[in-house]
Every structure is written in structure tokens, then in C-alpha cells.
N, C-alpha and C positions, 0 to 999 in steps of 0.2 A: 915517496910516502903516499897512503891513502887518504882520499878525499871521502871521509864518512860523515854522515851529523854526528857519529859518536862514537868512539868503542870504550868497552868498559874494561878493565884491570882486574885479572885471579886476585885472590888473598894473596897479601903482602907482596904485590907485584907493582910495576908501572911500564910502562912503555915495551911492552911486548907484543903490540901488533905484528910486528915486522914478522915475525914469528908465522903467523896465519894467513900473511898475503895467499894463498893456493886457495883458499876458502872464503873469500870475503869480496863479496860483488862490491865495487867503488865506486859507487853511485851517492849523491847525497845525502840521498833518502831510506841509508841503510844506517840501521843500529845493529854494534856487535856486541854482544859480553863475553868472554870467556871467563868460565868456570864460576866461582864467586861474582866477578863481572857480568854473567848467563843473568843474574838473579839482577843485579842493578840494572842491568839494560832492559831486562823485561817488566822489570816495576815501573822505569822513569818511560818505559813507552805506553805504558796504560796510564799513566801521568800524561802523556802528549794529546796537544791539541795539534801540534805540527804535523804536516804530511810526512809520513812513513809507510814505504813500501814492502819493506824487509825489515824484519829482525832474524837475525843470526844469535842461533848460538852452541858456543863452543865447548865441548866438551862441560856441559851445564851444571852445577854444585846437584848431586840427586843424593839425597840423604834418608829419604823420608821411606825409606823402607829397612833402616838399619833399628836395633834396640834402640832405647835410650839408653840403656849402660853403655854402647860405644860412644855417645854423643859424651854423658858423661866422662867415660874415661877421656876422649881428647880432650875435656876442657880440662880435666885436672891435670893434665902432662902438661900443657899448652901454659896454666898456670905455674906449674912448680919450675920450667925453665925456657920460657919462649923462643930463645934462640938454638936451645935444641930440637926442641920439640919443630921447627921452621927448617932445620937440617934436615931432617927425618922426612917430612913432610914435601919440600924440593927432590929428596932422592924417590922416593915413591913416586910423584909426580913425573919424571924422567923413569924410571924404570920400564921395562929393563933394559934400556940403554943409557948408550953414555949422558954425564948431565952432560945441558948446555947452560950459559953463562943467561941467569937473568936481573932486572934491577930490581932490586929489595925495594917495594914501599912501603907505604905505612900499613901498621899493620894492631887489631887489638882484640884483647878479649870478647868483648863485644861482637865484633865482626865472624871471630870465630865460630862464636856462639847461631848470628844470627844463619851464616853459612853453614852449619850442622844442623838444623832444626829447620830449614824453610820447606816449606811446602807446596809444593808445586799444585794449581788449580785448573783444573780441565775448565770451567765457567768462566775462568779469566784467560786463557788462554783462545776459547770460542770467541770471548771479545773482540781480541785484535784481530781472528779468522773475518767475524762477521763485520767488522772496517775495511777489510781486503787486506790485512794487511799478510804477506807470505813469513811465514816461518820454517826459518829451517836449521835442525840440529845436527851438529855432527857428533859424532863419539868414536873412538879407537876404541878397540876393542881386547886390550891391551892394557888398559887404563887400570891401574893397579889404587886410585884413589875412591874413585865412585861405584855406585851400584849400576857398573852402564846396564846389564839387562835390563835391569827395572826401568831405567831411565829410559831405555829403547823402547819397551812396551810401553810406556805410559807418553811419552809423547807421538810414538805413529800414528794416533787417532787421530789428532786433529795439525798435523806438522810433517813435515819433507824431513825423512830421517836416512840422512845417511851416515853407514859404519865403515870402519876402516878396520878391515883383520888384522893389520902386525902394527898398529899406531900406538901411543902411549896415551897419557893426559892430554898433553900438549900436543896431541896429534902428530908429532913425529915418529918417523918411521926410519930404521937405523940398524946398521950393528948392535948386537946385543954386547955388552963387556960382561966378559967372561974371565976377567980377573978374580 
């Protein structure tokens, strides 16, 4: 297992580090989030007064250059049947390859909400730059949930951006099913 001060949880996820051990330096002093977790690990580190040297993050929730009718539209799918709407949204996440087996956590409107609308801020992101602290994003390129272009242009300014050509969400890289 890794030794982090913290990693953070996708939407309706838990314990899925295991998952990104190839990417996560295990040092104390590193916070990780992926995805939905990208966004808590980056708020609760500009909330820190603790030493942190690294923040990671993983394939980061980047929304903020879609409409708002797409924001809309998921929250009213997400509404009319959560547990489909979290099928849908798993298989996307894995696409185009096979899923793999993750553990459902908690999961709510709210969160969905807040993870479709967050706005990523270059001013805050200078912040933890100008504390030393290293950032660094991965994204697949592959990723069939977020706007990784946007997401890659907007964090290269001031962040260690590395992409992965045939990865997914989850940064896995795989057989395609062709079922």
C-alpha cells in the first residue's frame, strides 16, 4: 500500500489508489486526487498549513469549458435515475476498454453538481506554485469523460503535464472490447 498524507476518491468511488500506484510518488508529502478527487485534493491543499511537496493529479474533473446545458443535462439524468445514470458514467470512464472492478462510494447530487461546474483557477493554482509546492497532472488521452484538451492546455502553464496516447479516465491502457 502507499504511504501518502492523502489521496483523494473519483465520484462515487473509494479505495482505488491501487489502481495508479505507476503514477504516484509515495512520499508523505504527496497529496493525490483523482478526478472528482483532482478537485478535493487541490482545495484541501490550499487549506494546508502542512508541508506538501507534491500534488498529483489524476485525470482532474475539467468541465469548465463544456455548455451549461451539458452540466444541466447530467444533473437531470443523474436525477431521474442515479444508479443508471453511475452505469453509464463507469462505462464511459473505462471506455474503450474493458471495465475494471471498482468500489462504489458515496455518492450525491450535490457532489455531481459541484464536480460539473468547478472551475479550475490559474491564481490558485500560482499559489501552491509559489509555496514550491510541484504539481503534476496526468490525463489519457483516451478519456472519453473530460475535456482533456482543455484540461492539458490549461493546466501546462503553470504544472508538469503529462498525457498518455491510448489511456482511458482511469489511465488505463488496454485491449479495446470489441464485443
Amino acid at each position: 500500500m502507499l504511504s501518502l498524507q492523502s489521496f483523494h476518491s473519483g465520484f462515487a468511488l473509494k479505495e482505488e489508489v491501487g489502481l495508479f500506484e505507476p503514477y504516484i510518488d509515495k512520499s508523505t508529502y504527496t497529496v493525490v486526487g483523482f478526478s472528482y478527487g483532482a478537485i478535493k485534493a487541490f482545495e484541501a491543499v490550499l487549506e494546508s498549513t502542512t508541508r506538501i511537496d507534491r500534488l498529483i493529479l489524476l485525470s482532474p474533473a475539467f468541465f469548465q469549458t463544456k455548455p451549461e446545458t451539458f452540466i444541466k443535462l447530467q444533473l437531470r439524468v443523474y436525477k431521474a435515475n442515479p444508479q443508471k445514470y453511475l452505469k453509464q458514467f463507469m462505462k464511459g470512464c473505462f471506455a474503450p476498454y474493458q471495465e475494471v472492478p471498482t468500489q462504489e462510494g458515496e455518492h450525491s447530487y450535490e457532489d455531481l453538481h459541484t464536480l460539473l461546474s468547478y472551475v479550475w483557477d490559474t491564481s490558485k493554482l500560482q499559489q501552491l506554485v509559489d509555496r514550491g509546492i510541484d504539481i503534476e497532472v496526468h490525463l489519457g488521452m483516451l478519456d472519453a469523460i473530460i475535456d482533456v484538451e482543455g484540461a492539458q492546455t490549461f493546466f501546462k502553464a503553470q504544472c508538469c503535464v503529462t498525457t498518455y496516447q491510448k489511456n482511458n479516465h482511469f489511465l488505463l491502457k488496454g485491449e479495446t472490447n470489441n464485443e
